[in-house]
C-alpha positions as CSV (number, residue, x, y, z in Angstrom):
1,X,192.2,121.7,49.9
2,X,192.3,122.7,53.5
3,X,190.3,119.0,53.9
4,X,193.3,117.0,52.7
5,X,195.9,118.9,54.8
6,X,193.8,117.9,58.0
7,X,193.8,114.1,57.0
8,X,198.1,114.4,56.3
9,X,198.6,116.2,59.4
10,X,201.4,114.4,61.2
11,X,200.7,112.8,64.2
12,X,202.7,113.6,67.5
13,X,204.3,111.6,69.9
14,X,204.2,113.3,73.5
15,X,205.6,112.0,77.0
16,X,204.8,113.4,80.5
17,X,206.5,112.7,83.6
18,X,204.3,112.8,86.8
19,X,204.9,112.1,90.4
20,X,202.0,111.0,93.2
21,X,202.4,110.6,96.8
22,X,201.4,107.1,98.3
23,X,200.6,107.2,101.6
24,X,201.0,103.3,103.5
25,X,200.8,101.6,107.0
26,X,203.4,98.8,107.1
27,X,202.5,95.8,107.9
28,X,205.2,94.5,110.1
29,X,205.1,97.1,112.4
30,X,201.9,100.1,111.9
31,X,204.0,103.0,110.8
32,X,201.9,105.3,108.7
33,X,204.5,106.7,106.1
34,X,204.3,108.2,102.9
35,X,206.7,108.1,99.5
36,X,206.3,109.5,96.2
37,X,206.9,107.7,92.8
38,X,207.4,109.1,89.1
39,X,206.2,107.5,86.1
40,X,206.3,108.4,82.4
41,X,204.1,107.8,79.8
42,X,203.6,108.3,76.0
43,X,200.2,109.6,74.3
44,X,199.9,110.4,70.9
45,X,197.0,112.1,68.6
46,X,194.9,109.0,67.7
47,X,192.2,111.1,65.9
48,X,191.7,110.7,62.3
49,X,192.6,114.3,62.0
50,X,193.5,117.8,63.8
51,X,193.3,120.7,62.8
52,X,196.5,121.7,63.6
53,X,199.7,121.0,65.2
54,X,198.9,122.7,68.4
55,X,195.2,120.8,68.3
56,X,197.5,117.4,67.2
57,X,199.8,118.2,70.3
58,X,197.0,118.7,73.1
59,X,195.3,115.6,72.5
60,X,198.2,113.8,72.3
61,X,199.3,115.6,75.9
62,X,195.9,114.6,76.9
63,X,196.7,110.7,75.9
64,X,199.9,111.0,77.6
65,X,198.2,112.7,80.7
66,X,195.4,109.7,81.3
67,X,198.4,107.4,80.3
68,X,200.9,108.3,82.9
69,X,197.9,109.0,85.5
70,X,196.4,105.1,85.0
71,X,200.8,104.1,85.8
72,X,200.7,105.8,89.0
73,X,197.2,104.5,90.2
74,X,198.5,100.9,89.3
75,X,202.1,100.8,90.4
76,X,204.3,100.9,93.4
77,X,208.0,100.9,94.2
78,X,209.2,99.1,97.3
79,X,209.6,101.3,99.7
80,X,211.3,100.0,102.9
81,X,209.5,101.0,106.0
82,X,211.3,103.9,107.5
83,X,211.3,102.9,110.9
84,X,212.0,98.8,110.5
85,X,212.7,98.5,107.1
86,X,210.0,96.6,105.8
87,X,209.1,96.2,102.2
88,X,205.1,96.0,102.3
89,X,204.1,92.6,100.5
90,X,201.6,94.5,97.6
91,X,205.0,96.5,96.8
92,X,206.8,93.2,96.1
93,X,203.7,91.9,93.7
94,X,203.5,95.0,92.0
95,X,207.2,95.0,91.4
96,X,206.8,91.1,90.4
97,X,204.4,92.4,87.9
98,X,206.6,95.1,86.2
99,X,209.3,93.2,86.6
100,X,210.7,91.4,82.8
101,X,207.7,92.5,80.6
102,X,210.4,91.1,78.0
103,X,210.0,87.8,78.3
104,X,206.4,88.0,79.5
105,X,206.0,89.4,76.0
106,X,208.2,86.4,74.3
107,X,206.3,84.1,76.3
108,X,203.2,85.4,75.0
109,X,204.3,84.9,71.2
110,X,205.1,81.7,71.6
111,X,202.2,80.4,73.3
112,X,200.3,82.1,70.0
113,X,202.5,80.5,67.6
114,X,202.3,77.2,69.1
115,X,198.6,77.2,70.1
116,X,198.1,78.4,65.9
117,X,200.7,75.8,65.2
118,X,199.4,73.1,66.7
119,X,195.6,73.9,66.5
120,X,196.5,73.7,62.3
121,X,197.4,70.6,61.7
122,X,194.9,69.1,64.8
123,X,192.0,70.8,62.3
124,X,193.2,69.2,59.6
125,X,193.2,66.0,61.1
126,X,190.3,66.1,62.2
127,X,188.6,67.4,58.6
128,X,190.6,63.5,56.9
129,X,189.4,61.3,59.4
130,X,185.4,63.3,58.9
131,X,186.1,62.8,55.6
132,X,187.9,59.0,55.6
133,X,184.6,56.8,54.5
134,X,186.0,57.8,50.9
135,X,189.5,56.4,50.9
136,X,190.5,55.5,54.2
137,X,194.2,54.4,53.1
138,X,194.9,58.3,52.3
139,X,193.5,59.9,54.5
140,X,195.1,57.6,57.3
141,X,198.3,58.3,56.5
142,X,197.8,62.1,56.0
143,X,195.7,62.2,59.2
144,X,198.9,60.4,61.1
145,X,201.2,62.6,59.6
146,X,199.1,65.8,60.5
147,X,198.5,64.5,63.7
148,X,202.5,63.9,64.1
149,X,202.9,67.7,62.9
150,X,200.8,68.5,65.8
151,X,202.4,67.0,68.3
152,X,206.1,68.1,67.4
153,X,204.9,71.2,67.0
154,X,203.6,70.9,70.6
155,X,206.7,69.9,71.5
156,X,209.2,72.0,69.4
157,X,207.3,75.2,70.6
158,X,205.8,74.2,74.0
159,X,209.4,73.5,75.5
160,X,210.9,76.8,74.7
161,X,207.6,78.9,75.6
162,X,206.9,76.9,79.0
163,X,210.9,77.5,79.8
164,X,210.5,81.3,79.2
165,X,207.3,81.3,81.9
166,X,209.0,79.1,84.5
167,X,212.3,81.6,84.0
168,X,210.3,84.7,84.6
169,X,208.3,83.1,87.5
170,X,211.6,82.0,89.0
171,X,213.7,85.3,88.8
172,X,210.3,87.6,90.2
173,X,210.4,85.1,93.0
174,X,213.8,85.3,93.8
175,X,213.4,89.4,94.6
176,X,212.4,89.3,98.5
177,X,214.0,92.4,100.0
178,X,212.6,90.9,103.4
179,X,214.7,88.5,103.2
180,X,217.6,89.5,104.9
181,X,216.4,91.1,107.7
182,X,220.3,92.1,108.8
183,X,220.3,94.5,105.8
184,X,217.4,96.3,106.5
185,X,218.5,97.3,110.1
């Protein structure tokens, strides 16, 4: 009895919020400074059981911990320069980086379903014309038409997908807080 309650236990969802001080020498003109960011991060209980809530709850504080801990060692926020006002250039990348997950995520789907989508048809293809010494009149025409498939579905799917990288790429290059050097001062 006691067996099956630990295999239904729920599982819970925790977040933690944590802060770390990043210390930095700008670039532009040596000023050591420091700033502090905050991240948050979900964890969860991914063990196949617990034996209770509280036990469910720690390890899913501990998830969230190492979670929100690996955020903070691999981001940054730009943080002008207080003395000139620069914006150090690996606080720009990292930004980049974070910056429209969204359609890096889209972007990523349709590569996959065009890649699967045009990988089909290129298979089958392939598979008539191995096969074609039996009736090469069939298999021609099916081959052409899978091979047509392919390409449309290249096309159809590539387009949109390649559109969605070179819009990302173009707004994460348009962020330059350097770039106006009469704001800053």
């Amino acid at each position: 009895m006691l067996w099956l309650l630990l295999l239904s236990s729920s599982k819970n969802k925790v977040f933690v919020r944590d802060t770390r001080v990043k210390r930095c020498a700008c670039e532009q003109c040596g000023h050591e400074f420091e700033y502090e960011i905050e991240r948050e991060a979900g964890g969860k209980d991914n063990s196949l059981f617990s034996w209770d809530e509280r036990d469910a709850f720690r390890k899913a504080e501990a998830d969230a911990q190492k979670n929100v801990s690996k955020l903070l060692d691999a981001q940054d926020d730009a943080v002008p320069c207080p003395d000139c006002g620069w914006v150090q250039t690996g606080m720009i990348v990292a930004v980049r980086r974070q910056s429209y997950l969204r359609l890096k995520e889209v972007f990523e789907l349709g590569m996959f379903l065009t890649i699967t989508g045009v990988i089909l048809p290129l298979l089958l293809a392939a598979l008539f014309l191995f096969t074609s010494s039996v009736n090469s009149g069939v298999h021609g025409d099916m081959t052409f038409t899978l091979l047509s498939v392919a390409g449309i579905l290249a096309v159809v799917g590539g387009v949109p997908t390649f559109l969605l990288w070179l819009l990302r790429h173009l707004l994460n290059a348009a962020y330059n807080p350097n770039a106006n050097p009469k704001a800053r001062g």
